[in-house]
C-alpha positions in Angstrom: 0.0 0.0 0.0 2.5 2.3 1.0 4.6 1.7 -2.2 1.7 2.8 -4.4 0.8 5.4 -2.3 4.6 6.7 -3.2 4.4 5.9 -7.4 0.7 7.7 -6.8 2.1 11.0 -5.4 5.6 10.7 -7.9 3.0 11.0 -11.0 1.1 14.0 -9.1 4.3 15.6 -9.2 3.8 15.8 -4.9 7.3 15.9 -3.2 6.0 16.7 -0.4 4.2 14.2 -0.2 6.7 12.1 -1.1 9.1 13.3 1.5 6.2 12.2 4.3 5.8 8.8 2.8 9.3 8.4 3.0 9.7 9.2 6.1 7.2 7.1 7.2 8.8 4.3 6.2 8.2 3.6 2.2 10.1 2.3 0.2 12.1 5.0 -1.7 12.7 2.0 -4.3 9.0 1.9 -4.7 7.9 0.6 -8.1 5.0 1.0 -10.1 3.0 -2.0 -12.0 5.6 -2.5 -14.8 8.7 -2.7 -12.7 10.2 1.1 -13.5 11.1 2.7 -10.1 9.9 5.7 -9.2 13.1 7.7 -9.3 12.7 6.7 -13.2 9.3 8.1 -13.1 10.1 11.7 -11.9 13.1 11.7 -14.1 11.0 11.0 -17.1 8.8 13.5 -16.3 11.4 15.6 -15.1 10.3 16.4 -12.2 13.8 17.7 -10.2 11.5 18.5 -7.0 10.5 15.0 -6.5 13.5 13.0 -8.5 15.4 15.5 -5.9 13.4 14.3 -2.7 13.5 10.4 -3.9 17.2 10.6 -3.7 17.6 12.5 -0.5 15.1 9.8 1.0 17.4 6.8 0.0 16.9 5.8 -4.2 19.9 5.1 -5.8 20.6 7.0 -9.1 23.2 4.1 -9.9 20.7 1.3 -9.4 21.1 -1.0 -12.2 18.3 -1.6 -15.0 17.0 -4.5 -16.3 18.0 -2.3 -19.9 21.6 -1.9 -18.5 21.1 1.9 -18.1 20.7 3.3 -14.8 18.3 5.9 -13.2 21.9 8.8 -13.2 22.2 7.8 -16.8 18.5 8.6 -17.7 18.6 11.6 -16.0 21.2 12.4 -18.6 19.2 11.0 -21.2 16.6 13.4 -20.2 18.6 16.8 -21.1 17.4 18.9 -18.1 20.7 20.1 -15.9 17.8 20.6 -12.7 17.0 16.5 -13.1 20.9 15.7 -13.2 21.8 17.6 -10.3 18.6 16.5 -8.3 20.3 12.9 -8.8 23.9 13.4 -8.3 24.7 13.7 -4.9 27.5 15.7 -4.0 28.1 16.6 -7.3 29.4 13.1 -8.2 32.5 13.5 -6.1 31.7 9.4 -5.5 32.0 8.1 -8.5 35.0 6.8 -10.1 37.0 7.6 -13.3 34.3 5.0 -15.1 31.7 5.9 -14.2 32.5 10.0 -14.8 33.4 9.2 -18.5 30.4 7.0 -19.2 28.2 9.9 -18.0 30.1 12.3 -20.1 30.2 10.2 -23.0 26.6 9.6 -22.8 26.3 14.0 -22.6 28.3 14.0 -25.6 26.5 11.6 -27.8 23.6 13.7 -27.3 24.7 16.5 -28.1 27.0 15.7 -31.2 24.5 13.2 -32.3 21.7 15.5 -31.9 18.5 14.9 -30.3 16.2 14.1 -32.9 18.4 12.1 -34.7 19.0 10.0 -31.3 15.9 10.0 -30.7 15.2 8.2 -34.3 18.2 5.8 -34.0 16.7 4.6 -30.3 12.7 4.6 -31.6 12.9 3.6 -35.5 10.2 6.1 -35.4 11.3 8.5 -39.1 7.7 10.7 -38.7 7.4 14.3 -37.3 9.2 14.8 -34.0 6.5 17.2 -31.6 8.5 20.0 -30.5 7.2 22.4 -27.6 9.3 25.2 -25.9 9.5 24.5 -22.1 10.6 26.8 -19.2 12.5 25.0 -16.1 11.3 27.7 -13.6 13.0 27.0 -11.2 16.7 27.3 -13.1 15.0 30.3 -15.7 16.2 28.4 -18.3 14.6 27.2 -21.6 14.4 24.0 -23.2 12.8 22.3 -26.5 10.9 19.1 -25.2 11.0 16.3 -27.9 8.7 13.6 -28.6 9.3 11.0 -31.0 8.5 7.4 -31.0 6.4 7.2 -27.9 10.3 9.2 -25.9 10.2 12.1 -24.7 13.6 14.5 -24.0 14.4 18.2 -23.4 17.4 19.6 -25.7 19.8 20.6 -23.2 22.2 17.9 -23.4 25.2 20.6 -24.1 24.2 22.2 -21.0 24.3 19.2 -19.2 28.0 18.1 -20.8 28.9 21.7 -19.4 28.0 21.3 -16.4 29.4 17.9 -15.7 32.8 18.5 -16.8 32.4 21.5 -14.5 31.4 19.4 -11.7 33.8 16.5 -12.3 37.0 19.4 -12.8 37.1 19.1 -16.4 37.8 22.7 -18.2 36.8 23.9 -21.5 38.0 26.7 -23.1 36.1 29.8 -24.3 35.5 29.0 -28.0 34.4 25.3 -26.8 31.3 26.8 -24.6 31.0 29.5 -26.9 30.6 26.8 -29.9 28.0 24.8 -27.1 25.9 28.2 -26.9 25.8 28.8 -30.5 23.9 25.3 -31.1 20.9 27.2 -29.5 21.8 31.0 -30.0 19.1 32.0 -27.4 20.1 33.9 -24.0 17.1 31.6 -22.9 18.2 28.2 -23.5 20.1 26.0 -21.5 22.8 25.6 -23.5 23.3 29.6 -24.0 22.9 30.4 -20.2 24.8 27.1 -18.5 28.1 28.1 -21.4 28.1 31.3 -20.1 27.7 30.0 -16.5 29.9 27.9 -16.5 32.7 30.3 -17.3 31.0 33.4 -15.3 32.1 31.1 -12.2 35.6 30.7 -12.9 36.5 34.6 -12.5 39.5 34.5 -13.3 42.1 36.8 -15.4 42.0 33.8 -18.4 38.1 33.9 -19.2 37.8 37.5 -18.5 40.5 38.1 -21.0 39.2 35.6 -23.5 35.1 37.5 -23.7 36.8 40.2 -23.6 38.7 39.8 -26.8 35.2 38.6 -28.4 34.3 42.4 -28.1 35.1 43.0 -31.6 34.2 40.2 -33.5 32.2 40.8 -36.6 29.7 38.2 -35.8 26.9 40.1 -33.2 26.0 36.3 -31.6 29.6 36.7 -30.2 30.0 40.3 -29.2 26.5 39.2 -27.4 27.8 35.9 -25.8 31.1 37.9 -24.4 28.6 40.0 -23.1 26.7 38.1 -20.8 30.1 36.1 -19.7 31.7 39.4 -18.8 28.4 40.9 -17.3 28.3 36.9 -15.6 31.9 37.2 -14.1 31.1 40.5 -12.4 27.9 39.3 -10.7 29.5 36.2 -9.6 33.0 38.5 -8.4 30.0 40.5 -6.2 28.6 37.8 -4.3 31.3 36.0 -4.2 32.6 37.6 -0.3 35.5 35.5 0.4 37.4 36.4 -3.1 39.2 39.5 -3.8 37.2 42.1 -6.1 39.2 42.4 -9.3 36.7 42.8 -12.1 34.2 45.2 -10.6 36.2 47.9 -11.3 36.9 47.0 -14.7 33.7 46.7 -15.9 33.1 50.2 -17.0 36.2 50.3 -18.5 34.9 47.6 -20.8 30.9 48.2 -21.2 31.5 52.0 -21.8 32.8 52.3 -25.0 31.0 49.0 -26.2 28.0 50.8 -25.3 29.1 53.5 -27.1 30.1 51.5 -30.6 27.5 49.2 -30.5 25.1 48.9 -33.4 23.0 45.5 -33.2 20.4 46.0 -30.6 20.4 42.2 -29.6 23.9 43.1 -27.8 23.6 46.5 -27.6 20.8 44.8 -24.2 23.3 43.3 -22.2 25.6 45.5 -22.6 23.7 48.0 -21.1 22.4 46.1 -18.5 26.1 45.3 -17.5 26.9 49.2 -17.3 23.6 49.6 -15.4 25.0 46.8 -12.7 28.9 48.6 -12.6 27.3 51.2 -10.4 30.3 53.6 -12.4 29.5 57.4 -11.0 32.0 58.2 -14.6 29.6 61.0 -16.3 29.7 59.9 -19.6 27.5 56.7 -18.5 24.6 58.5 -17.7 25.5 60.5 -21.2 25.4 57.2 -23.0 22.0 56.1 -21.3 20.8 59.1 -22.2 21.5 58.8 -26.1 19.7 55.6 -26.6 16.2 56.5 -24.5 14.8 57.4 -28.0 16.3 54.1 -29.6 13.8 52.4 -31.9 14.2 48.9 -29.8 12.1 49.4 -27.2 14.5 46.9 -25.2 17.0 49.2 -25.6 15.1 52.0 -24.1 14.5 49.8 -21.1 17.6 49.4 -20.3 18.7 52.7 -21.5 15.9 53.7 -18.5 18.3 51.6 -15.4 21.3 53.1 -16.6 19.9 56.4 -15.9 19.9 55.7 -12.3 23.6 57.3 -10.7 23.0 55.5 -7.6 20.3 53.5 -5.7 16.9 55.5 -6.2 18.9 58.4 -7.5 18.5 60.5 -11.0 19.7 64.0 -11.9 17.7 66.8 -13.3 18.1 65.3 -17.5 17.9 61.6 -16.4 14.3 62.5 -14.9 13.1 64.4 -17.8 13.9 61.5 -19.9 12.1 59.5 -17.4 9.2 61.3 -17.8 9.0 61.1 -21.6 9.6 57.1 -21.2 6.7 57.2 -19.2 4.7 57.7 -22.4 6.6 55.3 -24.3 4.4 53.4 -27.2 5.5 49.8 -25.2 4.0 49.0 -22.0 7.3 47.2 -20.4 9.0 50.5 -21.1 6.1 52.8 -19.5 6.0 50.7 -16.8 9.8 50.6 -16.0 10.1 54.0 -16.4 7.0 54.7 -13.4 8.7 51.8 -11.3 12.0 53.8 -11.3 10.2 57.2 -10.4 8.3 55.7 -7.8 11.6 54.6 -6.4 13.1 57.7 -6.6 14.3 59.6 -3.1 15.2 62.7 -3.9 12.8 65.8 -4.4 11.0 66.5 -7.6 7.7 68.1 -7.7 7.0 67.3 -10.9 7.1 62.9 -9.8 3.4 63.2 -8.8 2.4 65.0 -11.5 3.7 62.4 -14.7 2.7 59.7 -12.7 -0.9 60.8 -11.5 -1.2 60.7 -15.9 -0.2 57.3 -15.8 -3.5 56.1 -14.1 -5.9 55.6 -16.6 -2.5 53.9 -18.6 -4.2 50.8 -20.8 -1.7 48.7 -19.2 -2.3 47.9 -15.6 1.1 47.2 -14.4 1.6 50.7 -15.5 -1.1 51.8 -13.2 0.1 49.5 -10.7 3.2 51.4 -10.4 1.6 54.7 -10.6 -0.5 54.2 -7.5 2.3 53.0 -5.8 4.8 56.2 -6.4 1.7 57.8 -6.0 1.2 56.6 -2.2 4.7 56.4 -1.4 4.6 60.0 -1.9 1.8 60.2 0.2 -0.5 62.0 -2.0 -4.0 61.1 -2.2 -4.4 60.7 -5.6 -3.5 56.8 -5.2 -7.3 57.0 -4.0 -8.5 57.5 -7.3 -6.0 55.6 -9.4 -6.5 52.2 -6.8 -10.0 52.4 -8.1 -9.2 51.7 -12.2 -5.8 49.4 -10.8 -8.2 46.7 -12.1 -9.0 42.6 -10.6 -5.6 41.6 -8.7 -4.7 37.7 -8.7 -3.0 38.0 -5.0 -2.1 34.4 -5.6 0.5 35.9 -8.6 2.0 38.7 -6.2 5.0 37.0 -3.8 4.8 40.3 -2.3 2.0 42.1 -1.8 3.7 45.7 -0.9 3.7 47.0 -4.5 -0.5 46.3 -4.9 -0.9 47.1 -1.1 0.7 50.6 -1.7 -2.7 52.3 -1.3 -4.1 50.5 2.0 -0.6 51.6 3.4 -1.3 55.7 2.6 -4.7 55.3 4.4 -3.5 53.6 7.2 -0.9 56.5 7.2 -3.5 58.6 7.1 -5.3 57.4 10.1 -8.2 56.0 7.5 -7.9 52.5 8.3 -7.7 50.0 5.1 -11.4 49.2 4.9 -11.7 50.0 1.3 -10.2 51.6 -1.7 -7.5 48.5 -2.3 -6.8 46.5 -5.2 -9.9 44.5 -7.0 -9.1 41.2 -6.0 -9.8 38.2 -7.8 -12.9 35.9 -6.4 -11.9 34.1 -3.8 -8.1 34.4 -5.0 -6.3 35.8 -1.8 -5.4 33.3 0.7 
């Protein structure tokens, strides 16, 4: 009873109540009606939650298969980085020499091989493959999820190689992970973002100096690609507090003049987002922001917008005029960034209240989300009114509730209680 009760809540996708099964007593070896354990079933549905709980509570991931394989070397299989770690306890520093090359032989094949023509080789199957884009939430990477044949994989087997060679000490060079990235040349896929990962974690003189050569090459996927590494190796250097900061300072002196000479939007993004993050006070950054708030990408303009800031909730006198403008902005995103960075503005400026007491009746309503709250953080009573169009509020969507609160705070301030006047909230939707 207690095994099916386990294979029950595995295929719910329940690791919680997998963990109190388990530590009840079950079997964490439990197996469903065809023999396939249950570490195999959370694996194939990639679930890293419970694959991650199932091996915590005691399943081995080198269990050996009636099909030879084992539940580690499925995990691979699969092509989701989450499901291999879940399954790999301490980062594989147990297994032996074997068993590390058999896992990143298995990576490779994958990869080289390619995953629909694996897929084919293993299934016979020569039809259609079905494709979907899938999102491992948890990770905020990207993945294709194949099916062919009656199997089912993500794409991410580069990402996977990437990471175990980083795990198991192995080092690649630049052009290698850069070459992994460009299978899938999307900042959202797991290969992109675990290459660049991979070597944002090193920080050290050698990878810095290798993106940073990639600065200049002609092709815009690798000027973009150097980009995120470098912008990588500085976030890593910052909350990394036992190491020595070495690269901080050098970031303006390298996203500056990029910024500057950049032409192809798709870069010209991270860029700016890493000369945002420098925190540099140099003048000519807010100068550089400043030129590309009337770009025709409105991504561009977004991050043109968080450059603008000098230091936390700060903007001069010409970085809140061109706030202002972006405020009306024909994209939403761009509206709404530009009243999110008034709102947290602490300086004086009369005129704050003013451009974002327009913003109410905004068509978007995270645009009049944020006005209310610059609104009531600057206590004037106008978030009244604006609360009132904010529109139905799914609390169950809001991890924090301060930003859609903003207007129950200003009448408690004001000694009005929070009776009414807050957000519309969605039937029943608020726990």
């Amino acid at each position: 009873m207690a095994e099916g009760a386990v294979i029950d809540a595995v295929r719910r996708g329940d690791a919680e109540a997998v963990r109190r099964l388990l530590e009840a007593g079950a079997d964490p070896e439990s197996a469903d009606a065809r023999g396939v354990p249950a570490l195999c079933l959370a694996i194939a549905a990639f679930d890293e939650p419970v694959a991650s709980t199932l091996t915590e509570g005691g399943a081995d991931p080198e269990r050996l298969l009636p099909d030879g394989t084992t539940p580690l070397l499925r995990a691979v299989d699969c092509g989701t980085v989450s499901v291999v770690l879940a399954v790999l306890p301490g980062l594989g520093e147990h297994l032996g020499e074997t068993e590390r090359a058999e896992l990143l032989a298995r990576a490779r094949h994958w990869h080289e091989a390619g995953v629909v023509t694996e897929l084919r080789r293993r299934t016979g199957d020569l039809g259609p493959p079905c494709r979907i884009r899938v999102r491992d939430g948890d990770w905020w990477t990207d993945y294709d999820e194949i099916t062919l044949g009656g199997l089912t994989v993500r794409d991410g087997h580069a990402a996977v190689l990437s990471n175990l060679e980083r795990w198991f000490g192995q080092r690649q060079s630049v052009d290698e992970l850069l070459g992994r990235a460009l299978a899938h040349p999307d900042p959202e896929h797991a290969d992109w973002s675990e290459a660049v990962g991979v070597l944002a974690d090193r920080t050290d003189e050698e990878t810095w100096a290798a993106a940073a050569r990639l600065r200049s090459h002609p092709e815009p996927l690798h000027r973009m690609f150097a980009a995120d590494v470098l912008r990588g190796i500085v976030q890593r250097e910052a909350v990394a507090d036992a190491r020595p900061v070495v690269f901080e300072p050098r970031a303006p002196e390298i996203f500056l003049p990029w910024a500057v000479g950049e032409t192809d939007p798709a870069v010209l993004r991270p860029v700016l987002r890493a000369l945002s993050e420098s925190g540099s006070p140099d003048p000519r950054v807010e100068a550089v922001a400043l030129s590309y708030v009337t770009h025709p990408d409105a991504e561009v303009r977004h991050s043109a917008a968080s450059v603008l800031q000098r230091s936390e909730g700060s903007f001069s006198l010409a970085a809140l005029r061109a706030l202002f403008v972006l405020t009306r902005d024909p994209d939403s995103d761009v509206r709404a960034h530009a009243c999110s960075l008034l709102a947290g503005h602490q300086g004086h400026a009369q005129d704050i209240t003013d451009v974002l007491a327009e913003r109410l009746g905004d068509e978007d309503q995270m645009v009049r989300i944020w006005a209310v709250y610059g609104l009531a953080e600057r206590d004037d009573p106008r978030c009244l009114e604006g609360n009132e169009h904010e529109g139905p509020v799914d609390w169950r969507s809001w991890p924090s509730t301060h930003l859609v609160d903003a207007s129950w705070q200003y009448r408690r301030r004001m000694g009005g209680g929070a009776g009414s006047g807050g957000p519309q909230a969605v039937p029943d939707a608020r726990p």
